[in-house]
N, CA, C and O atoms as a MOPAC input file, in Angstrom:
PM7 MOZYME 1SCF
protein

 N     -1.95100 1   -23.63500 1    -7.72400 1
 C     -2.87200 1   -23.07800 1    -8.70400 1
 C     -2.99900 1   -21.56600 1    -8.54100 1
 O     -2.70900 1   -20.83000 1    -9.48500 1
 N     -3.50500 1   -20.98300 1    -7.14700 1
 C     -3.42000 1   -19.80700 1    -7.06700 1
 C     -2.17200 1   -19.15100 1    -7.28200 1
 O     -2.28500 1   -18.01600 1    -7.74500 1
 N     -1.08800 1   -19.53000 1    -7.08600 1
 C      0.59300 1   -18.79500 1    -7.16300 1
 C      0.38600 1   -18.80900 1    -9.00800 1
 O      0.71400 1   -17.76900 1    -9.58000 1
 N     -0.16000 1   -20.00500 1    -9.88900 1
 C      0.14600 1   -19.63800 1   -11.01100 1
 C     -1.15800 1   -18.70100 1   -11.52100 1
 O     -0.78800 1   -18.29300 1   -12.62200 1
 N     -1.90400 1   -18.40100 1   -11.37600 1
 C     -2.87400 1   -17.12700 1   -11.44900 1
 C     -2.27000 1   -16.08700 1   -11.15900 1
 O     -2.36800 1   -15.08600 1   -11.87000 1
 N     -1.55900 1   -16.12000 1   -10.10200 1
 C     -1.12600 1   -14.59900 1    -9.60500 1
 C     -0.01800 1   -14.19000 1   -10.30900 1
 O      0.15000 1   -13.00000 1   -10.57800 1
 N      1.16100 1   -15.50100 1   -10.80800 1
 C      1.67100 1   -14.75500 1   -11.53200 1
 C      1.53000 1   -14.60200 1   -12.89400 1
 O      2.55500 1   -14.32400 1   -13.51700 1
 N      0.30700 1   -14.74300 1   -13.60900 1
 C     -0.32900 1   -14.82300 1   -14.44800 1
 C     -0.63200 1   -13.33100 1   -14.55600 1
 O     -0.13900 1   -12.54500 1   -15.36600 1
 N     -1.36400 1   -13.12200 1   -13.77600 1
 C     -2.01500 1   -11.06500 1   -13.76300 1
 C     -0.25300 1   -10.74200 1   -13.58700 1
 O      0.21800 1   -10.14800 1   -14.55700 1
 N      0.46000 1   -10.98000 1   -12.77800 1
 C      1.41300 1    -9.97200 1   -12.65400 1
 C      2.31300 1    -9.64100 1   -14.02500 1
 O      2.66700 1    -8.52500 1   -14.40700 1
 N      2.50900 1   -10.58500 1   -14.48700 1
 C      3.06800 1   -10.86600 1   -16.23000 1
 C      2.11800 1    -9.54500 1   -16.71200 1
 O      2.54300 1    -8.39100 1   -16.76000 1
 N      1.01100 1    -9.88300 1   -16.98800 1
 C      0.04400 1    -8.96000 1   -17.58900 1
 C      0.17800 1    -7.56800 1   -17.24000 1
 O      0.09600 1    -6.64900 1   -18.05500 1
 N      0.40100 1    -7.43300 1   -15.93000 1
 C      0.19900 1    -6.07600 1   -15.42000 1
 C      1.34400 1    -5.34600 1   -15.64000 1
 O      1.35000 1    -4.11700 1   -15.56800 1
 N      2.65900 1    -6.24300 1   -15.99600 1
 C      4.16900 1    -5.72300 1   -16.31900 1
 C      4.13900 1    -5.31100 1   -17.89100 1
 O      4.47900 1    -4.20500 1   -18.31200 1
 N      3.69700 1    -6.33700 1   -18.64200 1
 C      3.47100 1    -6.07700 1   -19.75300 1
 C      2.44000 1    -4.92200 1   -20.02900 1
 O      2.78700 1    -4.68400 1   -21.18600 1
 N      1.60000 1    -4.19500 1   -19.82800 1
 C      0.27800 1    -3.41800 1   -19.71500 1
 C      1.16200 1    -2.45500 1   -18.77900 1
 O      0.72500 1    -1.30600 1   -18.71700 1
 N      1.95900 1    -2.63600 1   -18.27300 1
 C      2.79000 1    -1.36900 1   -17.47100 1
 C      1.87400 1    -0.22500 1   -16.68600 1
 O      1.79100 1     0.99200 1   -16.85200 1
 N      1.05500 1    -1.37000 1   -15.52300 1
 C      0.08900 1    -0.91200 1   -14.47100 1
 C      0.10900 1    -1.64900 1   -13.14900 1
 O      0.40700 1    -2.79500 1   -12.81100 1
 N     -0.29000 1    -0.63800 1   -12.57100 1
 C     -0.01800 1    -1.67900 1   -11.02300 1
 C     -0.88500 1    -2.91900 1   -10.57900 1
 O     -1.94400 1    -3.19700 1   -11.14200 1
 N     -0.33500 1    -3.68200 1    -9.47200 1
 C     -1.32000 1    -4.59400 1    -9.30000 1
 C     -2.61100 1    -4.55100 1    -8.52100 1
 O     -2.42500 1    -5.13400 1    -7.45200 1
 N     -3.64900 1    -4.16900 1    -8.60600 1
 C     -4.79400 1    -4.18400 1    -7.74200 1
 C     -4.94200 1    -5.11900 1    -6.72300 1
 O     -5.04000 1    -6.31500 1    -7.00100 1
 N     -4.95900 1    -4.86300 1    -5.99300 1
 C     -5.04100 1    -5.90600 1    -4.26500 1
 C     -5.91100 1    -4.80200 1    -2.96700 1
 O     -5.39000 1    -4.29300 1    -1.97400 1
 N     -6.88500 1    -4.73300 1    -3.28000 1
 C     -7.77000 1    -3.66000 1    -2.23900 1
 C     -8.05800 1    -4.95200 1    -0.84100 1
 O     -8.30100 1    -6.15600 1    -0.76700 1
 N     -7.89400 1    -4.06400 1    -0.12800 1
 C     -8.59700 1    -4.62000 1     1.17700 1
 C    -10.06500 1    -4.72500 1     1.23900 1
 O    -10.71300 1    -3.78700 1     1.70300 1
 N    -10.80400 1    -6.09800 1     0.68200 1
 C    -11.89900 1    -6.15300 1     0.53900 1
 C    -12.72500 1    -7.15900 1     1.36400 1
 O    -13.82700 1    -7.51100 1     0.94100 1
 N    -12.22200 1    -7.64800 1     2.55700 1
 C    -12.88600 1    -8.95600 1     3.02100 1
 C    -13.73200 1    -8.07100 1     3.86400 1
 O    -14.68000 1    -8.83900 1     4.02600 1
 N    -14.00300 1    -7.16300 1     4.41100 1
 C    -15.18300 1    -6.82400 1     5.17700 1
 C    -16.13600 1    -6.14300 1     4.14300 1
 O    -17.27700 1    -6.60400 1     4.18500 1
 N    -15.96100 1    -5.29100 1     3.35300 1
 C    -17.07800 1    -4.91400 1     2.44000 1
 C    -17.59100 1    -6.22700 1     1.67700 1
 O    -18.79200 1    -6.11300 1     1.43200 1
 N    -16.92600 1    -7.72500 1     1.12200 1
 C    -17.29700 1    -8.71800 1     1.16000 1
 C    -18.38500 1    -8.98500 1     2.15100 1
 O    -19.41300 1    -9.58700 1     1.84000 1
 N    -18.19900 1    -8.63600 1     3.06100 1
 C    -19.30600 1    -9.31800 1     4.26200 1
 C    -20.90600 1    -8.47400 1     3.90800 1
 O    -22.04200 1    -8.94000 1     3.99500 1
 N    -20.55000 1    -7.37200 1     3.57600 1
 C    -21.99200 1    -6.53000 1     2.81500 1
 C    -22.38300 1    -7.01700 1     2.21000 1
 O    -23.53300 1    -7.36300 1     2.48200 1
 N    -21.64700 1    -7.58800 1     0.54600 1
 C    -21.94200 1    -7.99700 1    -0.35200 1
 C    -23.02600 1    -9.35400 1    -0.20700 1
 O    -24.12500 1    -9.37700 1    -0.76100 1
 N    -22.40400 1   -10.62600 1     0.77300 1
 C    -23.13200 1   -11.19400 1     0.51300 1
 C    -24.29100 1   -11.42400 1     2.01500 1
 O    -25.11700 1   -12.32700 1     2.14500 1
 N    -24.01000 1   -10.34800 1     2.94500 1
 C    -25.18800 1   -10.87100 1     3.81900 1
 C    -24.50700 1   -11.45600 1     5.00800 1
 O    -25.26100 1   -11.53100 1     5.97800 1
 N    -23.46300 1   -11.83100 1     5.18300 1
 C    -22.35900 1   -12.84300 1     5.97800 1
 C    -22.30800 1   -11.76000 1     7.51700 1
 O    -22.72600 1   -10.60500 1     7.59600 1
 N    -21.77200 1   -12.44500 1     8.42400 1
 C    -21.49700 1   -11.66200 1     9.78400 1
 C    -19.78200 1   -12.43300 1    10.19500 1
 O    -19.53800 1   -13.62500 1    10.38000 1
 N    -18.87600 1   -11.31700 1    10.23200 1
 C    -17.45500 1   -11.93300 1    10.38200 1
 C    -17.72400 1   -13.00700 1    11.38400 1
 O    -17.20200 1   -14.04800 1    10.98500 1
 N    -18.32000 1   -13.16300 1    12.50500 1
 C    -17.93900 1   -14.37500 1    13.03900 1
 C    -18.05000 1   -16.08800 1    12.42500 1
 O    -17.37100 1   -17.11100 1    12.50500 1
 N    -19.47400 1   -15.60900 1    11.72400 1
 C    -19.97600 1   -16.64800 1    10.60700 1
 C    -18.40800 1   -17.00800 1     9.64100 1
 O    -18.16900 1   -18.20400 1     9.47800 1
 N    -17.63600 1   -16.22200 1     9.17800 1
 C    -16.91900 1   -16.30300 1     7.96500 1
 C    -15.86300 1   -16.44000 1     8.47000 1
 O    -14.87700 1   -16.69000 1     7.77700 1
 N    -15.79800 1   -16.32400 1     9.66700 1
 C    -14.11900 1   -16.47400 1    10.05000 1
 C    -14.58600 1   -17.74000 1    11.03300 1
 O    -13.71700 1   -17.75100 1    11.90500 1
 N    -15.22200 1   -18.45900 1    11.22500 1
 C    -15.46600 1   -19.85300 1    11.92900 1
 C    -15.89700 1   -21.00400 1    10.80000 1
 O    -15.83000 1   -22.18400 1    11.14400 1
 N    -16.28500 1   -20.70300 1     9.61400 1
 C    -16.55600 1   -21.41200 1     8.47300 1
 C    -15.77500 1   -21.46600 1     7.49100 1
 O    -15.63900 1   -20.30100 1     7.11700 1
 N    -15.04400 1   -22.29300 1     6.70500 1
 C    -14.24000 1   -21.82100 1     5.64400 1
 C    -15.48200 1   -22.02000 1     4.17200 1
 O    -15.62900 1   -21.74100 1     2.98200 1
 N    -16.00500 1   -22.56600 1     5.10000 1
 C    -16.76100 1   -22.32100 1     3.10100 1
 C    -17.76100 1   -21.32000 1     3.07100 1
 O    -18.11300 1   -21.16800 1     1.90100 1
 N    -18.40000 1   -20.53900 1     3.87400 1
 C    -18.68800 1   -19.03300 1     4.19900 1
 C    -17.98600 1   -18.19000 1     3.69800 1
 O    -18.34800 1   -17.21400 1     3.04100 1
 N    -16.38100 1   -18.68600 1     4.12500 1
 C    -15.33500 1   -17.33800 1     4.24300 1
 C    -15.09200 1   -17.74600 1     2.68000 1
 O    -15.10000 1   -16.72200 1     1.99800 1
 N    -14.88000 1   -18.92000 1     1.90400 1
 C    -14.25700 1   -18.97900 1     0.62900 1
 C    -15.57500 1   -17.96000 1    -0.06800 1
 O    -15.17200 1   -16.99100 1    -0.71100 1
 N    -17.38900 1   -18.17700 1     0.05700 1
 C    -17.91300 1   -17.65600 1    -0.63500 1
 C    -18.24700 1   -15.94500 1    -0.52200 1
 O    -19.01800 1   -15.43600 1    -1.33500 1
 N    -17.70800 1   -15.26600 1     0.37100 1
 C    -17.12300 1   -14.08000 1     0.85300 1
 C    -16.28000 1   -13.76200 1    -0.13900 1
 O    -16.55800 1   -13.18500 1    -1.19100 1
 N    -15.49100 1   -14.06200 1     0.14000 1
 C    -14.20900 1   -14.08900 1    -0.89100 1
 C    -14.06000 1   -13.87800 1    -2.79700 1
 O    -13.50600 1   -13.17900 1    -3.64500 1
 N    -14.94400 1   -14.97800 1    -2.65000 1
 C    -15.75400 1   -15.11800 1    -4.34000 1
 C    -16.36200 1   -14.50600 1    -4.68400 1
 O    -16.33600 1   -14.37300 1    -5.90800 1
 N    -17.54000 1   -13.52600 1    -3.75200 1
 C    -18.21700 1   -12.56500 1    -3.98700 1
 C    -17.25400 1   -11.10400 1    -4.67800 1
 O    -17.47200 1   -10.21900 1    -5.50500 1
 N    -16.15800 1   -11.49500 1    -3.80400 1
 C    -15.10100 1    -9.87000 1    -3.30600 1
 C    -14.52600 1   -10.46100 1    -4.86000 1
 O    -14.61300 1    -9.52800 1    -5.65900 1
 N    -14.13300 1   -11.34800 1    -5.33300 1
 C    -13.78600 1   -11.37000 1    -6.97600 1
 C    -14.48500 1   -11.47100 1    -8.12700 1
 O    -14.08400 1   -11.45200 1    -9.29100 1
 N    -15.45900 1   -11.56800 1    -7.72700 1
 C    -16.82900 1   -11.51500 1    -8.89500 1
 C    -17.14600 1   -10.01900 1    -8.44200 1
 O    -16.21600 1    -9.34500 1    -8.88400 1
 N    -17.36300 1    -9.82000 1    -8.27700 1
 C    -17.67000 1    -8.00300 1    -8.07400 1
 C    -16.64600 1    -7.18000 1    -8.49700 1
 O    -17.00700 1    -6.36400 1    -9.34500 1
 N    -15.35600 1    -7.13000 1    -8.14100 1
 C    -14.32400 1    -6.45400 1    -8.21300 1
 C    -13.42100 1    -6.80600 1    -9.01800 1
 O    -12.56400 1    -5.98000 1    -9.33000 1
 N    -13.38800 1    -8.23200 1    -9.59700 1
 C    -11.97200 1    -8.37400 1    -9.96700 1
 C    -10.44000 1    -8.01600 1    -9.74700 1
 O     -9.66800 1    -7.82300 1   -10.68700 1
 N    -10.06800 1    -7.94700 1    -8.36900 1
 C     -9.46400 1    -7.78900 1    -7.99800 1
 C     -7.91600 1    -8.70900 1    -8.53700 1
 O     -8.03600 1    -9.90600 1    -8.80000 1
 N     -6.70400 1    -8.11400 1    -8.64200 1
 C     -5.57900 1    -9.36400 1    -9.10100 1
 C     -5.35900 1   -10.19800 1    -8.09000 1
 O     -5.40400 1   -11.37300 1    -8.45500 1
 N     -5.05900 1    -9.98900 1    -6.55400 1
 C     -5.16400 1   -10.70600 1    -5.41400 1
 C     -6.26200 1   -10.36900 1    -4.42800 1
 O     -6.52600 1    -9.16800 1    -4.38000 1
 N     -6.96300 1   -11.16200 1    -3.62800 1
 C     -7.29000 1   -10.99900 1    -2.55400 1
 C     -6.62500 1   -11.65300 1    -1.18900 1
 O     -6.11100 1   -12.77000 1    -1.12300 1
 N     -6.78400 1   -10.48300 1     0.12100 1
 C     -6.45400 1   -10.99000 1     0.85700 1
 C     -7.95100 1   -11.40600 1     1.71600 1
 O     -8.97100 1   -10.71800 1     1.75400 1
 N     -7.71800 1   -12.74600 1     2.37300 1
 C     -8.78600 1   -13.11800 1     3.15200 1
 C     -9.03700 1   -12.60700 1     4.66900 1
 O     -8.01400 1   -12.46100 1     5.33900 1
 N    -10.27600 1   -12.31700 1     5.29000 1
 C    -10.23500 1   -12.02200 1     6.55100 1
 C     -9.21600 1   -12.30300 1     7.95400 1
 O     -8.99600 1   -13.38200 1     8.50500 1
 N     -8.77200 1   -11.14800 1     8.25600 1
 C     -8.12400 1   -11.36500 1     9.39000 1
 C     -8.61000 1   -10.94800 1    10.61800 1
 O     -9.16100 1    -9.84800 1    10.62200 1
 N     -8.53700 1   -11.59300 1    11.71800 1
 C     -9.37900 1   -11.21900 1    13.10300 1
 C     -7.75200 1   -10.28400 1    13.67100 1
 O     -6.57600 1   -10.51800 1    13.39500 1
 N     -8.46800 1    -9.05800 1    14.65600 1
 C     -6.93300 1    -7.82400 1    15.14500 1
 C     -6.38900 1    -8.86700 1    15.93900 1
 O     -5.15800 1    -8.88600 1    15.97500 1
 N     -7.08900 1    -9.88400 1    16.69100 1
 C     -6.56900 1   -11.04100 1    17.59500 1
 C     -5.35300 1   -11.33400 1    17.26400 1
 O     -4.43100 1   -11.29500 1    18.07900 1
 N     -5.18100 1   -11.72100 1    15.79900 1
 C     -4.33200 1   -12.09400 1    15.17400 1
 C     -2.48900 1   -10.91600 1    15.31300 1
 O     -1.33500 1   -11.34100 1    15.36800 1
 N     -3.01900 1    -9.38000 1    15.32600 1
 C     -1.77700 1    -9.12100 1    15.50000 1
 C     -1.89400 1    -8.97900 1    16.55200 1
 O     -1.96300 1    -7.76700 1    16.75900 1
 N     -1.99400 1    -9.73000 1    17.77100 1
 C     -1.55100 1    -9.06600 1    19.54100 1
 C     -2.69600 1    -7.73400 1    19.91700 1
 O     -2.74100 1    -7.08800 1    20.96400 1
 N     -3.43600 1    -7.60800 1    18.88100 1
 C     -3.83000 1    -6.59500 1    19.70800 1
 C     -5.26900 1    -6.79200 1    21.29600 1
 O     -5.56000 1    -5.81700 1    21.99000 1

């Protein structure tokens, strides 16, 4: 479902001959709704309504979801 959304905006955005919007928004998400990353990255339905916030506000064409630095080795 999400792959056919995405390439849904991207069609659009080729046709409309503009780039695709994809901001790094999962921590200003955490402003939006009040959330604390540990809360949202140990919950998925926290982290999905994080998320939902970051596309109801922004409309963004993709979002990416929270990543902990754990994640790259650091």
């Amino acid at each position: 479902m999400a792959g056919k959304i995405f390439l849904q905006r991207l069609k659009e955005a080729l046709k409309e001959k503009r780039r695709l919007v994809v901001p790094l928004l999962g921590f200003p998400g955490l402003n939006i709704t009040g959330c604390s990353v540990k809360l949202a990255q140990q919950n998925y339905g926290v982290h999905f309504n994080v998320m939902k916030a970051v596309a109801d506000a922004f409309a963004p064409d993709a979002i990416f979801p929270l990543i902990k630095e754990s994640n790259y080795g650091c």
